[in-house]
C-alpha positions as CSV (number, residue, x, y, z in Angstrom):
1,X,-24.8,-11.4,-17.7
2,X,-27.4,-13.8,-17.1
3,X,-28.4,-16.9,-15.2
4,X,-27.4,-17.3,-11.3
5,X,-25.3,-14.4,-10.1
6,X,-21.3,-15.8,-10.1
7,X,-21.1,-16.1,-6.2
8,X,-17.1,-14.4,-6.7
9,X,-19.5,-11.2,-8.5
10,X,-21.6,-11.0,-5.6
11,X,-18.8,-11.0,-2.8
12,X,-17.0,-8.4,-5.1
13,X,-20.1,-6.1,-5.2
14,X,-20.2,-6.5,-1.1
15,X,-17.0,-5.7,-0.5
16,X,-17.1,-2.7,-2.5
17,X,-20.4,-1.5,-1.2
18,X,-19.4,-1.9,2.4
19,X,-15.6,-0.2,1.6
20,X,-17.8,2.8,0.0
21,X,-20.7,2.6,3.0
22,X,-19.8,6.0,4.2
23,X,-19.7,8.0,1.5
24,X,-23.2,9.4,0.7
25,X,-25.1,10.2,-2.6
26,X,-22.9,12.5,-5.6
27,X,-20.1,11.9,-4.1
28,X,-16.6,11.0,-6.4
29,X,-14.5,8.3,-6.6
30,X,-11.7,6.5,-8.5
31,X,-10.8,3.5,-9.7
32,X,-6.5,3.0,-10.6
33,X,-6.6,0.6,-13.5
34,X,-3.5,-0.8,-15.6
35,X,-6.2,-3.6,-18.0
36,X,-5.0,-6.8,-15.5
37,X,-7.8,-9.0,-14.0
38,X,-8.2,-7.7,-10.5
39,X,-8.5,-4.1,-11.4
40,X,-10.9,-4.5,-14.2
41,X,-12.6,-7.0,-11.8
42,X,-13.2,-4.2,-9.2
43,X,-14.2,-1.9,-12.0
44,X,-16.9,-4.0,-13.2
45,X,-18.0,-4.5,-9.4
46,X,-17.9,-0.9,-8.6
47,X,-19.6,0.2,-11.6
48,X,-23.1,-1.2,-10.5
49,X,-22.4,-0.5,-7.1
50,X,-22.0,3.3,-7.9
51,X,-25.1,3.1,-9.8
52,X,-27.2,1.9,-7.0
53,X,-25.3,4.4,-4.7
54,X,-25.8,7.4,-6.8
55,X,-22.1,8.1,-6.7
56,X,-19.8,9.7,-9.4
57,X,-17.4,7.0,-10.8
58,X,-14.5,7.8,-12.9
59,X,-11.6,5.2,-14.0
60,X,-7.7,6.5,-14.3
61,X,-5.9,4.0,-16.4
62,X,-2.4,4.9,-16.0
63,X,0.4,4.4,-18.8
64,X,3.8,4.0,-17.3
65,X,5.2,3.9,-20.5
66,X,8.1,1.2,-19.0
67,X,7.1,-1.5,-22.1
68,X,6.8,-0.4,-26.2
69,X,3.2,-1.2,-26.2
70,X,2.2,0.2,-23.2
71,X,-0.2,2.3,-24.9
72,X,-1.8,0.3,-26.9
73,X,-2.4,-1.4,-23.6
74,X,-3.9,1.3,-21.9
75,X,-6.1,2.1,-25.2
76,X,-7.7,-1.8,-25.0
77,X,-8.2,-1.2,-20.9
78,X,-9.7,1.7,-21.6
79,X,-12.0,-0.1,-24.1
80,X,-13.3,-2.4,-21.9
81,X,-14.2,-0.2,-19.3
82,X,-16.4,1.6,-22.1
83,X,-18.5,-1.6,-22.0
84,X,-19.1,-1.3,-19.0
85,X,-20.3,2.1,-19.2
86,X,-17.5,3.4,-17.1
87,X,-16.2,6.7,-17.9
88,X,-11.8,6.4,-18.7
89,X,-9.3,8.8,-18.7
90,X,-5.6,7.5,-20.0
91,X,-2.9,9.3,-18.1
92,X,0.9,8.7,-19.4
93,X,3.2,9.5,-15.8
94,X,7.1,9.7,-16.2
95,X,8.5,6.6,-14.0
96,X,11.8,8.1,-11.7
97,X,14.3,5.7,-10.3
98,X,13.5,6.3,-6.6
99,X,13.7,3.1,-4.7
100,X,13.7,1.0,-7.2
101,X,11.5,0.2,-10.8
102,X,8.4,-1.2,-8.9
103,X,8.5,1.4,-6.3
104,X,9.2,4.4,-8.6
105,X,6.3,3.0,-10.9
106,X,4.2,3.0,-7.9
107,X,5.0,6.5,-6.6
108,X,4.0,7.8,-9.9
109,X,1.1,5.8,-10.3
110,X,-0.3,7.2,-6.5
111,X,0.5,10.9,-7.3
112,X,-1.3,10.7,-10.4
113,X,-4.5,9.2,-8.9
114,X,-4.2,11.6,-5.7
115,X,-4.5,13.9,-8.1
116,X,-8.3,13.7,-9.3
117,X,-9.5,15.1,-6.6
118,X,-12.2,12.4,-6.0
119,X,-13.8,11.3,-2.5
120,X,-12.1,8.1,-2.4
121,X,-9.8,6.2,-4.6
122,X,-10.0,2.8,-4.9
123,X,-7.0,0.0,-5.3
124,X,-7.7,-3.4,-6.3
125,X,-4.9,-5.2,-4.2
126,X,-6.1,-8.7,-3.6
127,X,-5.3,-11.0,-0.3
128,X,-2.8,-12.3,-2.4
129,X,-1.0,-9.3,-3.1
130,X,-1.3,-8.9,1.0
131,X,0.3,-12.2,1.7
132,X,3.3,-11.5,-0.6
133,X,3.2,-8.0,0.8
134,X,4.1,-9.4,4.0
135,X,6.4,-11.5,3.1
136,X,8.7,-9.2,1.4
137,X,8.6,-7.1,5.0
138,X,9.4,-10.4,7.0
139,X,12.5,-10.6,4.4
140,X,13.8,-7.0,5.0
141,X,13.4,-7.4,8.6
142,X,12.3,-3.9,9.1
143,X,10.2,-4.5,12.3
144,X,6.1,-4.9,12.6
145,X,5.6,-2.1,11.2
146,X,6.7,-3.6,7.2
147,X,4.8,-7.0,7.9
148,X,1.9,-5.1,8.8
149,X,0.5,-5.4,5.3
150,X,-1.8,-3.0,3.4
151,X,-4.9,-1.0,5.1
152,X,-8.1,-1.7,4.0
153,X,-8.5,2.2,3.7
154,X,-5.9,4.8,4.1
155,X,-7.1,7.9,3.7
156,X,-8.2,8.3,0.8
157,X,-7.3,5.2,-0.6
158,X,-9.4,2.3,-0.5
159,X,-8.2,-1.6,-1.0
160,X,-11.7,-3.6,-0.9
161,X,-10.4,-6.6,-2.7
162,X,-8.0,-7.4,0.3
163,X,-10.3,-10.4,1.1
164,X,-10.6,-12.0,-2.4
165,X,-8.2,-14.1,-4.0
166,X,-6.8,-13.5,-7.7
167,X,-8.6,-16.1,-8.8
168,X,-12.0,-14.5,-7.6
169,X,-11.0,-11.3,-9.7
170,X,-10.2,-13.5,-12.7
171,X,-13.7,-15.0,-12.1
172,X,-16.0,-11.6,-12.1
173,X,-13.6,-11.0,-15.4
174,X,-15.1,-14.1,-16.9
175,X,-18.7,-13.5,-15.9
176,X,-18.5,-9.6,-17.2
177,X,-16.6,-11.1,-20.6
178,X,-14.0,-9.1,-19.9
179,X,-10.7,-9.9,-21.9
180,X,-7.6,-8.7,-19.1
181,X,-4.0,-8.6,-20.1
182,X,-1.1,-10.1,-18.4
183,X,1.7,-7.8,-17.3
184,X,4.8,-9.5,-18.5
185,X,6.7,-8.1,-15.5
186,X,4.3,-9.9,-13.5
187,X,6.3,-13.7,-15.2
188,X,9.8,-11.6,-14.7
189,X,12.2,-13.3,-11.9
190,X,14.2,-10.1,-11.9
191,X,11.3,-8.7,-10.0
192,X,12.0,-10.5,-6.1
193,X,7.7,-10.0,-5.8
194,X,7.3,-12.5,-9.0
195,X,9.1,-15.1,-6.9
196,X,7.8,-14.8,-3.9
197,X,4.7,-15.3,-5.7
198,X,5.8,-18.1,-8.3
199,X,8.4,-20.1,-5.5
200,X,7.8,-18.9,-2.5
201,X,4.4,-18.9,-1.4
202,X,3.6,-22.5,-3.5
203,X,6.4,-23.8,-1.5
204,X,5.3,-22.7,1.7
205,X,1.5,-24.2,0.3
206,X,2.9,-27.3,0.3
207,X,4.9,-27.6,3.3
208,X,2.3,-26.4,5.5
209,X,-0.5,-27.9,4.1
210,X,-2.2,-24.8,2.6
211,X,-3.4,-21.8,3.6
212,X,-0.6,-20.0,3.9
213,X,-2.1,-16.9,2.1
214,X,-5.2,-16.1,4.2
215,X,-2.8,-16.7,7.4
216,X,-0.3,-14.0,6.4
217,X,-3.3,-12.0,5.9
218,X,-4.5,-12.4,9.0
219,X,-1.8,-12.0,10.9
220,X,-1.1,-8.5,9.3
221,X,-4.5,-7.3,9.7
222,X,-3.7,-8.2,14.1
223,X,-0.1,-6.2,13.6
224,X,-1.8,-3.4,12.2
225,X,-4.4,-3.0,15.1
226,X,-1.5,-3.6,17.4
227,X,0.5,-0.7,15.5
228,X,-2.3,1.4,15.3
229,X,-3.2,1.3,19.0
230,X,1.3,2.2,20.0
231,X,0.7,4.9,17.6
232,X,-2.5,6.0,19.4
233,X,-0.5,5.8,22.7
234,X,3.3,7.6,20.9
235,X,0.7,10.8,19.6
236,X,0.0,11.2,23.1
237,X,3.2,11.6,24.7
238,X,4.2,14.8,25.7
239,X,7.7,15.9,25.8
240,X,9.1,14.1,22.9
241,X,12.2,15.3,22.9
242,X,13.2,14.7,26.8
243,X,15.4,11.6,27.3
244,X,14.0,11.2,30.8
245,X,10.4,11.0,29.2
246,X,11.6,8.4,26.4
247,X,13.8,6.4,29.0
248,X,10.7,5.6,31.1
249,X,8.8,4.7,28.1
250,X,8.1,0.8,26.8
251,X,10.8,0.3,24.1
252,X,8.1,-0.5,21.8
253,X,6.5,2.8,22.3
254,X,9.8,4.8,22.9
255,X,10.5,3.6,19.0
256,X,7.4,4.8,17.8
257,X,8.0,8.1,19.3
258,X,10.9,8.3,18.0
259,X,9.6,7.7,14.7
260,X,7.1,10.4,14.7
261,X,9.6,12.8,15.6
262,X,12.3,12.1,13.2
263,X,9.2,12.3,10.5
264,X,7.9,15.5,11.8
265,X,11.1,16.7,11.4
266,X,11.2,15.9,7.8
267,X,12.7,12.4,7.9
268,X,12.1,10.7,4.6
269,X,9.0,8.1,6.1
270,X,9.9,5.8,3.0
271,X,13.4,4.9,3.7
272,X,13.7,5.4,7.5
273,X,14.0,1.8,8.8
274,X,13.8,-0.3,12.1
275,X,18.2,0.8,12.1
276,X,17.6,4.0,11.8
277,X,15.3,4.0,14.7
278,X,18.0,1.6,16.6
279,X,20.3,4.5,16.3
280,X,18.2,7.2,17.8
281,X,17.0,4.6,20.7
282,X,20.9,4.2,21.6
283,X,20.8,8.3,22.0
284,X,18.6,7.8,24.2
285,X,19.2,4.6,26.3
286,X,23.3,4.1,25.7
287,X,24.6,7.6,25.2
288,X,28.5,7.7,25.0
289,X,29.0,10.5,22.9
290,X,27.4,9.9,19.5
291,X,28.2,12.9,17.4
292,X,24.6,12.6,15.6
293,X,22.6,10.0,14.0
294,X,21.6,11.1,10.2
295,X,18.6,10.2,9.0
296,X,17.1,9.4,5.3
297,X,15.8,13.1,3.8
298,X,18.7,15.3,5.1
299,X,17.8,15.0,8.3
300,X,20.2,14.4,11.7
301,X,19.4,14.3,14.9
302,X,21.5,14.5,18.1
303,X,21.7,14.4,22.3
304,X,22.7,17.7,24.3
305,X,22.4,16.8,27.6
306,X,18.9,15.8,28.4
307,X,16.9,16.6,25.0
308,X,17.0,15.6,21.8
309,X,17.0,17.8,18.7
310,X,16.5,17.0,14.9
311,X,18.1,19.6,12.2
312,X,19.4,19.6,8.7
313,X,22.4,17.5,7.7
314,X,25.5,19.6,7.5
315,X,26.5,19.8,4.3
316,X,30.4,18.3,3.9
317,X,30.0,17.0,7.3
């Protein structure tokens, strides 16, 4: 690559350095990559970061086996992460039905890269994906907490594309000569994502005069500090299951107490939604008798007297 550095190369290599700023010399890390532009982009990007860094960069390209090809495809991604000098392993994961084709393909996609083992694990969702993200929560109407978008870093996963758009990624493609492929699932109108991303978002582009994208992001990047600072204040409240304690709370806390203790209770955290949380609040702030409130993952809970306790789900009833 020569000539003046693509100025889409050089935002990608800053982002990734400052996402990876924390982690010192040796240590591991993983890129999830399926052969599309934006994770091929961030591998390229990584992949001189981690030289200058000193740090241990591996590549998982992940075969979900979903499309007849989809080997082949993994093979060619994993080719041209070779020219890059990037170390590959293919891993073939068995899709479930869970929630849904994209969400089950997801879930096995995450377990297998949680399972390298590495420092940090990197994601290349892109500002785009964010915007559409939070649309898709706005449409469920599952409370801030769905339109809050994706974290920057999660543990150990790490999203440092969040600020570039697609089209960067396609660009740092272009100026590594890497040749990406193009999910067809990603053209599919079966998939309610591919049209909030082909209709949607183009629509609302053109209504409002642009800009759409980057203000979705923004705003979930303000809901998640927000969120994160209720959570703060729900881990600190003692008492959890007193209904005296949650009636005096703020209603916006009290549900985010609520939350935590249905999940440490084994609630399913994946499919327990603003309704379910409705449910529990009325336990607490317009008891009449409910028998018990179940919950996603076997779990119910219920009012006796003054406290609130979360069990199993009978079985028959």
């Amino acid at each position: 690559m020569g000539g003046a550095l693509d100025p889409a190369v050089a935002a990608g290599r800053n982002v990734v350095r400052d996402a990876l700023a924390d982690l010192g010399a040796g240590s591991r890390i993983a890129i999830g990559v399926s052969g599309g532009a934006d994770s091929l982009a961030l591998a390229a990007v990584t992949a001189f970061v981690a030289r200058r860094e000193a740090l241990e960069l591996v590549a998982v390209v992940v075969d979900h086996g979903l499309q007849t090809d989809s080997a082949r495809v993994a093979e060619r991604a994993a080719a041209q992460l070779a020219s890059l000098d990037v170390p590959a392993e293919v891993r073939r994961v068995e899709v479930g039905r869970a929630g849904g084709p994209e969400a089950a393909a997801r879930t096995a996609r995450l377990t297998a890269l949680a399972s390298t083992g590495v420092d940090a694990v990197l994601l290349a969702h892109t500002l785009d994906d964010q915007a559409e993200t939070v649309l898709l929560g706005l449409g469920r109407g599952s409370g801030p907490r769905s339109i809050s978008g994706m974290a920057a870093r999660d543990g150990v996963w790490r999203r440092p594309f969040l600020t570039l758009r697609r089209a960067d990624t396609e660009r740092i493609c272009r100026a590594h000569g890497l040749d990406w492929w193009t999910d067809p699932h990603n053209s599919d109108p079966a998939f309610r994502r591919v049209r909030v991303r082909h209709e949607v978002i183009p629509l609302l582009e053109d209504v409002l005069g642009g800009g759409v994208a980057e203000a979705l992001a923004r705003t979930a990047d303000q809901l998640r500090a927000d969120g994160a600072h209720l959570d703060d204040l729900a881990a600190d409240v003692t008492s959890p299951h007193d209904v005296a304690v949650l009636a005096a709370l703020p209603s916006a806390l009290r549900s985010r107490v609520l939350r935590r203790t249905a999940l440490a209770a084994g609630a399913d955290a994946a499919a327990l939604s603003a309704a379910h949380l409705a449910q529990l609040d009325r336990l607490v702030t317009d008891w009449h008798g409910q028998r018990r409130i179940e919950l996603p993952g076997g779990v119910s809970a219920t009012r006796t007297g003054a406290s609130l306790s979360f069990a199993n789900t009978p079985v028959g009833g």
